[in-house]
N, C-alpha and C positions, 0 to 999 in steps of 0.2 A: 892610851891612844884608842879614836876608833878604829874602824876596820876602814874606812876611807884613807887615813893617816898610814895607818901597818902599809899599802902598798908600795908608799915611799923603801919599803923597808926588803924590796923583792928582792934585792941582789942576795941578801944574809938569809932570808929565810929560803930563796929556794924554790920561789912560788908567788903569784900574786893574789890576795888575797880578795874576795869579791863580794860587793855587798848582793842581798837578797833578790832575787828577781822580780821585778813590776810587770806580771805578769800582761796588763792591758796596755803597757804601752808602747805605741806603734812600732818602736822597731823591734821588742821581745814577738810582736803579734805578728809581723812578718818573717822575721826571721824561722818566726816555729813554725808558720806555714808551711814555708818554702820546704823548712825538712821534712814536715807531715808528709806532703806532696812526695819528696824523693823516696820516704823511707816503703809507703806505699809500692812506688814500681820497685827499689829492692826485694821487697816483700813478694812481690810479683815474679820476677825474671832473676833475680840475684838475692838469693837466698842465702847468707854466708851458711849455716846451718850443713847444710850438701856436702859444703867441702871443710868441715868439722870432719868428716867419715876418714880422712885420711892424718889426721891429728894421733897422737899416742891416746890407748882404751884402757890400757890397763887399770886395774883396781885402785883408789888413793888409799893410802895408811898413814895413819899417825906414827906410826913407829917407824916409817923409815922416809925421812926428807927429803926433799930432793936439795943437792949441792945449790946453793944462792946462787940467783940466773941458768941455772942448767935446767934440761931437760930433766922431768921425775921418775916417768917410767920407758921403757922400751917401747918400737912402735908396734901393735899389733899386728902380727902377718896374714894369721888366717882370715878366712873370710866365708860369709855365709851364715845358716841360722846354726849354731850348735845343739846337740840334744845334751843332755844330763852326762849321761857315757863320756862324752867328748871330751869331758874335766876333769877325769875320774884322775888321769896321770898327771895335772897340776899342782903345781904348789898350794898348800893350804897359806892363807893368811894367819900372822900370827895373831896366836888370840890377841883379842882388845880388852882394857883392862875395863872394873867393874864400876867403875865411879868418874864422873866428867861434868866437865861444868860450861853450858857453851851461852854465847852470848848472839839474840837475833836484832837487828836492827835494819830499816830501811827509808828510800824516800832520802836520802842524808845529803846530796852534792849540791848543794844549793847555798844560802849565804854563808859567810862566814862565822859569824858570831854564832849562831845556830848551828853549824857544821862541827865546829872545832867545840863548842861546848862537851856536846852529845861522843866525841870522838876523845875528848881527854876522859869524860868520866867512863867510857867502857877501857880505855888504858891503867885507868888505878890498880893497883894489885889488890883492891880489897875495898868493896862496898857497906857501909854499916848503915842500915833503913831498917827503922823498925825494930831494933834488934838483931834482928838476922844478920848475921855476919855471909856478905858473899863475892866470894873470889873471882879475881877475872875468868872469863872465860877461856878453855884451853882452844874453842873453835868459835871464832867471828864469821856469823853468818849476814853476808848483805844481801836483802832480801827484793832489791831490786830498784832503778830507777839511780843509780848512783852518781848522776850529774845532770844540772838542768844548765837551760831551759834544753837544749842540743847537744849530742855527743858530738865531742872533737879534741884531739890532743889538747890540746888548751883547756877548754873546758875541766877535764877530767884531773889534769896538774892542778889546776888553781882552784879547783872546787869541791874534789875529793883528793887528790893520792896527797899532796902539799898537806894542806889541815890535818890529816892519819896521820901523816909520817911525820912531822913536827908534834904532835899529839903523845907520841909512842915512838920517840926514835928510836933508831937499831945501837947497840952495846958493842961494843969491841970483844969484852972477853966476860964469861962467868956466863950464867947457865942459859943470857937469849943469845949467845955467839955462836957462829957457823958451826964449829967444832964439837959444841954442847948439842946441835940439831939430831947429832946421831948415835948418841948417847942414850936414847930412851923418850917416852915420851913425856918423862916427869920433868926432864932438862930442856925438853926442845922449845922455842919459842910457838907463841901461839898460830895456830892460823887461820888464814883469811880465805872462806868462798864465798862467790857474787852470783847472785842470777842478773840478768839482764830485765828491766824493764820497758815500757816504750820505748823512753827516750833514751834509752841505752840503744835501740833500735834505728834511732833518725838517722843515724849514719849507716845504716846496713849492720849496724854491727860491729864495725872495724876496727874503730880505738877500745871496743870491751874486749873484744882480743886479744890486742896489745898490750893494754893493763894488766889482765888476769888472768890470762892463761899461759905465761910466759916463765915463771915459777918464778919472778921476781918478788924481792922485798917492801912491802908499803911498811917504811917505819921496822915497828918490831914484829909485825906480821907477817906470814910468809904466806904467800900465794903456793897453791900445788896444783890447781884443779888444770887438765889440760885442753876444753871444751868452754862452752856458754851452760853445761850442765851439768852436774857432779854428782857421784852415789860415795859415800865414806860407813863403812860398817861403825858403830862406837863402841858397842859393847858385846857382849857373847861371842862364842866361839864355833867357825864355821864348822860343815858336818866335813871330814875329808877320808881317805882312806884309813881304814883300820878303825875306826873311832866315831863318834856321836855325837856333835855338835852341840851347844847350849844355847838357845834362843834368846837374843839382844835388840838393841835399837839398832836403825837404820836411820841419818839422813839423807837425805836425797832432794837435788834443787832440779826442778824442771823448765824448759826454755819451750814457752807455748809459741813464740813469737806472733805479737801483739794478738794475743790469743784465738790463731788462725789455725794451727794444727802441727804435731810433731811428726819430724821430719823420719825420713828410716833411720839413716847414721843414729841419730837420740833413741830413736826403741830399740835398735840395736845393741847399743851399748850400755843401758840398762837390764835386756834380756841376760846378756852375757855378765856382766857385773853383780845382777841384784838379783832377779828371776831366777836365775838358775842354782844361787847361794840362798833362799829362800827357805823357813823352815819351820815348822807350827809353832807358835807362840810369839815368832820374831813382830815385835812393831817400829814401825816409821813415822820419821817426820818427816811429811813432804813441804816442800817450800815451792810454792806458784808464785808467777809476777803480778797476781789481782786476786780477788775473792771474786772469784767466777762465780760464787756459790750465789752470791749476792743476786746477780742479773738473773739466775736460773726463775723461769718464768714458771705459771701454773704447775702442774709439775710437766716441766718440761728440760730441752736439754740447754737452751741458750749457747753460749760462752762455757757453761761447763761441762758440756759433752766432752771433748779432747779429755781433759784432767779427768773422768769418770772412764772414758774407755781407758786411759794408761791405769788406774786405780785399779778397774775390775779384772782386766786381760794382761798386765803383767806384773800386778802387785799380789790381787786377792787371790788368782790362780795364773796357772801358767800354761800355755801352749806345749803341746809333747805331739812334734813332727812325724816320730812314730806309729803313735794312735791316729794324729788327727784329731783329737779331745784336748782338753779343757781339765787339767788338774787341778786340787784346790791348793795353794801352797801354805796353808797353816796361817798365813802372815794376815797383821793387817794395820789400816793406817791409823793412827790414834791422838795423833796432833797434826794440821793443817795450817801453816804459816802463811803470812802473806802482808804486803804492804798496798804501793799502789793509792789507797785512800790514805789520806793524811788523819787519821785518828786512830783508836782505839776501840773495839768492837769483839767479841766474844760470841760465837753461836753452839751450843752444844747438841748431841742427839738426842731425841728423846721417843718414850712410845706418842703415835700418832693425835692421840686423844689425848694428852697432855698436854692445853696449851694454855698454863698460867706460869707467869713467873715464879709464882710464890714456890711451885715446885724446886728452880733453882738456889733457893739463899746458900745451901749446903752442896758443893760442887761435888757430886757422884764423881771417883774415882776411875769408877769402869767405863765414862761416858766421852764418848770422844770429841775433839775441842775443835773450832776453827777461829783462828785469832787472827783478826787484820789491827797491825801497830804499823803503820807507816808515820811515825814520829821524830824520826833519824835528822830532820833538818828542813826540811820542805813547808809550805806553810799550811796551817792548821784548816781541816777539813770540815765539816760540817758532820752529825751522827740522825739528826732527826729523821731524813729520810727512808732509813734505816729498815726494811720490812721486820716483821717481828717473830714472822712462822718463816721457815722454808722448808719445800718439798721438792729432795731430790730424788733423781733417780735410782731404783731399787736393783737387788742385787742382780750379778750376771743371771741368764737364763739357761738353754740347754748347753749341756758339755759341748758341743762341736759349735754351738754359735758364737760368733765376735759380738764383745758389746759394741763395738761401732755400727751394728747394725740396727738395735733396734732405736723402736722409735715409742717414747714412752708416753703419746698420743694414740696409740692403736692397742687394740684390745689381741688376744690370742693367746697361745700357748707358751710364748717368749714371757709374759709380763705374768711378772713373779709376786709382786703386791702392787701396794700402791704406791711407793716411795718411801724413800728413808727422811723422816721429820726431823727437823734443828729447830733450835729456838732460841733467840735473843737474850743474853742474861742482862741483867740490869743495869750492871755498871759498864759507862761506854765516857770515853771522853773525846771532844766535848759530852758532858752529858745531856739528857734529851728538852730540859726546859732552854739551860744557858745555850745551845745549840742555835735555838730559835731566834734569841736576842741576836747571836754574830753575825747573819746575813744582814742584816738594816744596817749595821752599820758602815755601809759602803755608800747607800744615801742620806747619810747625816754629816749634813755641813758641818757641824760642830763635832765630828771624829775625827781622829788621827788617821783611819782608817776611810776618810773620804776617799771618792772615785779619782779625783786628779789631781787629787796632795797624795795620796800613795802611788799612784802611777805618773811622772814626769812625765809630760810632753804629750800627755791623753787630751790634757782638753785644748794644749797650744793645738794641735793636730784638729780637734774640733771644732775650735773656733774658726778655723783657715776655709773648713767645709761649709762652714752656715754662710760665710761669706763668697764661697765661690757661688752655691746656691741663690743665696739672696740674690749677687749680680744677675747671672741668669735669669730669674724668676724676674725680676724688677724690669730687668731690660725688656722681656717680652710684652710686659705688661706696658712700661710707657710706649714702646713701639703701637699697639693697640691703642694707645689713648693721643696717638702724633705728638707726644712732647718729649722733652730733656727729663733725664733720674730727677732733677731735683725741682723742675714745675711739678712731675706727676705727684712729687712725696707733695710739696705746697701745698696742690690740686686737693688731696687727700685730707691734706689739717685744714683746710678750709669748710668742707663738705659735713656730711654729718658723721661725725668721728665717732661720738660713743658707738653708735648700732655698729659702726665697721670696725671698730676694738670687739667688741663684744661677740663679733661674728666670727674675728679671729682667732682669739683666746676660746672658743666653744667651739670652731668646725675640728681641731685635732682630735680632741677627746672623743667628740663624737664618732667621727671617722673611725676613732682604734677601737671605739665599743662596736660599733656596727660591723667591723672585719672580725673582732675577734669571737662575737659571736655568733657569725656565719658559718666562722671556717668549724667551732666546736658543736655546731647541729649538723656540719659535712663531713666532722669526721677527720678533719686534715690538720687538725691545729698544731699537730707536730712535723709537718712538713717542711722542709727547706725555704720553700720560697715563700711559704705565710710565715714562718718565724722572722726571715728577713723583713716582709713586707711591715709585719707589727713595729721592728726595729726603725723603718723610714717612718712610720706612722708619728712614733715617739719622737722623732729628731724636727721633724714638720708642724707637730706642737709646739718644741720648744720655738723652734725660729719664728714660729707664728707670735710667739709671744715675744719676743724682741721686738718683730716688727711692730708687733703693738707698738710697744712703748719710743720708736723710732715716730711713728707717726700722730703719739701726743706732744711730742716736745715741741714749742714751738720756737720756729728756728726764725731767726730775725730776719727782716728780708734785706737788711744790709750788709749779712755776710754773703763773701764769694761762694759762690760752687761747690767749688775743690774744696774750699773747707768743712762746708755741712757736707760732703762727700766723705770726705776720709774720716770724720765724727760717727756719720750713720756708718760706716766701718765700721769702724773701733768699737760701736755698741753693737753692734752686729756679731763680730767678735768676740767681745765679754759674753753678751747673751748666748753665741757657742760653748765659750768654756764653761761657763759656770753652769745656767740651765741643760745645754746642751751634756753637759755630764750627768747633771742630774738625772735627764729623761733615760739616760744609758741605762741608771745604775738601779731606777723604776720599771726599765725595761727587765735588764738581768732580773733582778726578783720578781717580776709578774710572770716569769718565765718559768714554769714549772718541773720540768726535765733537760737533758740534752746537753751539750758541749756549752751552750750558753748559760743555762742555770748553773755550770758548775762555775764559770767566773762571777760569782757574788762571795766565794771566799778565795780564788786565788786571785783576783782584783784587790784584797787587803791583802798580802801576803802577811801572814801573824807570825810573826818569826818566835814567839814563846810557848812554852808549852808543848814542850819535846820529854822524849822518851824511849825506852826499849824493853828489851825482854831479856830476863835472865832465866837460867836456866840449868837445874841439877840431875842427871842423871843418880840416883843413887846405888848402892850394893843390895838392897831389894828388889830393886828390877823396877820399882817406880820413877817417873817422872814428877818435877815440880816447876812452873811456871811462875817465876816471879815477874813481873808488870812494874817497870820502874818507871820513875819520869819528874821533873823537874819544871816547877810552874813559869819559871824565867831564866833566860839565860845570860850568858855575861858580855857584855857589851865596853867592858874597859880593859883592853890589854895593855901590860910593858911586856919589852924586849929583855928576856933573859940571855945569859950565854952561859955556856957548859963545855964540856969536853967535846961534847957532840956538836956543839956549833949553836946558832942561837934556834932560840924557841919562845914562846910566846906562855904567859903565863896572864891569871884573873887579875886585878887590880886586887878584887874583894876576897878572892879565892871562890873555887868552886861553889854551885848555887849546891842548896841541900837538895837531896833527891827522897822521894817519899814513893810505896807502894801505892801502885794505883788502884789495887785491890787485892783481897787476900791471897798468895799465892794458891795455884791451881795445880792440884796433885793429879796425876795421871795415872793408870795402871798400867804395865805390860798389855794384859791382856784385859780386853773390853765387855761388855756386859753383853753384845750380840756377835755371833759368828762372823 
């Protein structure tokens, strides 16, 4: 069955199952306004984030679960910044054992068939690519954006928690049942943290809430995290009284929301949590909802100012209230997670003057990674864009200063170098030629991936406009000339037709060269209302060109009116859908940046060509990235049934999954301070 079909099937599974989003067409395009626009004054005036502060802080552990649907930890009572001292009389956490295996994916709440592929192969207990034998993950991290196109209860059932938990149902008894949770953490079932992405955002926030901070069950997954952000110690053992701690991994998922800035509750509950457990050697994987790193401009701070001041001021060192200084905390970050972009993408650091590939074939150990795999289900992004150097900003400055203050445009005694260098490794998927080819395919009549055969109701929607237009335009014009729409059209095929075709079909083009490169010798070509303007330029062409072909037909002059009426419709019409999409999807690619150039691939949504990350901690203390991903996904389900109730299964059975490059070995400890 397809996934159109499986919906018949909601009552058994649980869920309604949903095909993939058409991203361009008109009511996916207003609908996501509409919540742009709310999620914005949320952002503004109603921040759920604020009232997170009053949520349970306590530390998460693997070792101890919390009961299914219950509350995990106690709520935090005190309040204010703590010093070091302050924790001297708490519980130490118990050590974390030496070896773990976590599984990253993101971008996932979107079709089904793409959803639940991606979500049954992270449920196998045991993945074989390559040789390498690798076990499910003991910690699923969803790395953000976990339901499109809009958050809402519905949405997040039928688009992720439905697909997971049908994917990986829950057990009654043996080692993933309730009873087994608190047995250890070799028994316990695996678990699930989420960061919030945008559109985890369109609602304020509310239904990622509800989801995932609730300690409920997705499937065989347990939710613990009690926040939109979470810090979980994985390995090494904290320093506590009497004794010396052994420096381990940290993950840690940060909630930038829509990368505007973190809120106090969030630095507070990291200071207390991670900062202050903090210990020389220890490193972290931080999980962002976008590769801020990406935007960071000249070296400047973009979008990744926020994530560099939480990095430098209470990861790399820490605030001591005492002093009023700036300690270094030993720790540091050495894998950078993130989805957000629907591909594959790899930057690693390097020295400044380093900037050929050929340095990367052999991935330095001690070099620290930033990985965007937004592959999870969403449709396939584009890589070419890609800058190939980036330069960020360099380490904190004096002891008493905040990195939120400086500005790494200004010269003085704050600015420590010149930035910290990343560079592009090779392998990105798409990769950078076949990248190239995917955008055209949006204006190729002969793709599957055309403009308004992948989006329903784009060009019905646009044909409707060239004809309100037309009328308009038409009526003013015969009013100017005293006659009826259909003497004036006569009038016109009587007269000298070619030079007025010819004037027609030539004044659009013209027009959009003459704006376009005005506005690129003013400087404004990315403006709002020139990108718009170019957009009308392109629609005014095409309908130019209909009416061409409106005023060669020659229409007999012993039909009625009304009839060569609603004919020049009807071509009017066609000539919206079909040109009129075309000029869209000419318009989208001659577009070079911006919210508009990125619908030339979420205009196709590519629903193949998914992926994730796997992931071993080992008893060395190193880290290893494995890059998974699967060129097609399965589009033929039957209806199983089991003890647990029905479930959905391949026709073909699972697609093979292949490395998408050789995995990526990490050190503890990095090659720069």
């Amino acid at each position: 069955m397809k996934s159109r079909e499986l919906a018949k099937h909601h009552a058994a599974l649980g869920f309604t199952p949903q095909t993939a989003v058409r991203w361009l067409s008109p009511l996916s395009l207003a609908r996501t306004a509409l919540k742009v626009a709310a999620a914005t004054v949320f952002a503004d005036f109603g921040d759920k984030r604020e009232l997170e502060g009053s949520f349970p802080a306590d530390p998460l552990r693997l070792d101890k679960l919390p009961v299914p649907g219950q509350p995990a930890q106690p709520v935090v009572s005190s309040r204010g910044l703590p010093s070091p001292a302050d924790l001297e009389d708490e519980p130490a956490a118990a050590p974390a054992t030496t070896e773990m295996w976590l599984d990253f994916t993101a971008d996932l709440g979107d079709g089904f068939d793409a959803t639940y592929t991606v979500a049954s192969l992270l449920a196998q207990d045991t993945l074989t690519v390559d040789g390498h034998e690798l076990p499910r993950g003991r910690v699923l991290v969803l790395g953000g954006d976990e339901v499109y196109p809009v958050a809402s209860p519905a949405a997040y059932e039928n688009r992720m928690a439905g697909p997971y938990r049908t994917a990986f149902p829950p057990v009654s008894s043996g080692p993933g049942s309730a009873d087994a949770a608190h047995n250890g953490p070799h028994n316990a079932p695996p678990v699930m943290l989420a960061l919030p992405g945008n559109h985890d955002w369109y609602d304020g926030l509310t239904s990622f809430i509800r989801v995932f901070t609730r300690q409920r069950s997705i499937g065989n997954w347990r939710t613990i995290q009690t926040r939109s952000y979470f810090a979980l110690r994985l390995t090494g053992i904290p320093p506590g009284p009497g004794r010396n701690g052994t420096p381990g991994w940290w993950l840690l998922g940060l909630d930038s929301q829509l990368g505007q800035y973190i809120d106090e509750p969030q630095l507070d509950y990291f200071y207390r949590n991670v900062t202050l457990q903090l210990q020389p050697g220890d490193a972290i994987i931080l999980c962002v909802a976008a590769p801020f790193w990406v935007d960071a401009t000249q070296p400047g701070w973009g979008e990744f100012r926020q994530v560099n001041f939480f990095e430098q001021d209470y990861l790399r060192r820490r605030f001591n209230p005492e002093t009023g200084l700036f300690d270094a905390t030993g720790a540091s970050v050495r894998l950078w997670l993130t989805g957000d972009l629907h591909h594959y993408s790899r930057y690693e650091d390097s020295p400044s003057h380093l900037h050929s590939h050929n340095q990367h074939q052999t991935t330095d150990p001690g070099r620290t990674q930033m990985i965007t795999c937004g592959l999870g289900g969403a449709y396939l992004s584009d890589t070419h864009g890609l800058p190939e150097h980036l330069t960020l900003p360099a380490a904190p400055a004096a002891p008493g200063e905040s990195s939120s203050v400086r500005d790494t445009q200004r010269s003085g005694p704050q600015q420590t170098g010149p930035g910290r260098a990343f560079t592009r490794t090779t392998t990105t998927f798409p990769g950078q030629g076949n990248s190239r080819l995917l955008g055209p395919q949006l204006a190729n009549p002969f793709s599957q991936f055309w403009l308004p055969i992948r989006n329903p109701g784009f060009g019905l929607s646009l044909g409707i406009m060239h004809v309100v237009a037309a009328l308009a335009l038409w009526t003013v014009f015969s009013a100017f000339r005293g006659e009826g729409f259909v003497d004036s059209l006569r009038s016109l095929s009587r007269g000298d037709t070619p030079v007025l075709v010819i004037v027609l079909i030539l004044a659009g083009p013209l027009l959009l060269a003459i704006a376009s490169l005005s506005a690129r010798s003013l400087g404004v070509a990315q403006a709002g209302i020139v990108v718009f303007a170019r957009g009308a330029l392109y629609q005014l062409s095409a309908l130019a060109v209909s009416t061409a072909v409106v005023i060669l037909v020659p229409w007999p002059e012993i039909w009625p009116d009304v009839v060569i009426l609603l004919l020049v419709l009807g071509l009017v019409h066609l000539g919206g859908w079909a040109l009129g999409s075309e000029a869209f999807a000419l318009y989208i690619l001659a577009t070079p940046s911006g919210e508009v150039a990125s619908w030339k691939m979420s205009g196709q949504a590519i629903e193949d060509h998914k992926g994730f990350l796997r992931i071993h901690l080992s008893p060395d203390g190193n880290l290893t990235v494995y890059p998974l991903m699967v060129d097609t996904v399965c589009r033929d389900w039957q209806l199983a049934t089991n003890d647990d109730g029905a479930r959905l299964v391949p026709v073909t059975g699972l697609p093979a999954v292949r490395l998408l490059e050789e995995p990526i070995t990490i050190a503890r400890k990095g090659n720069t301070p």
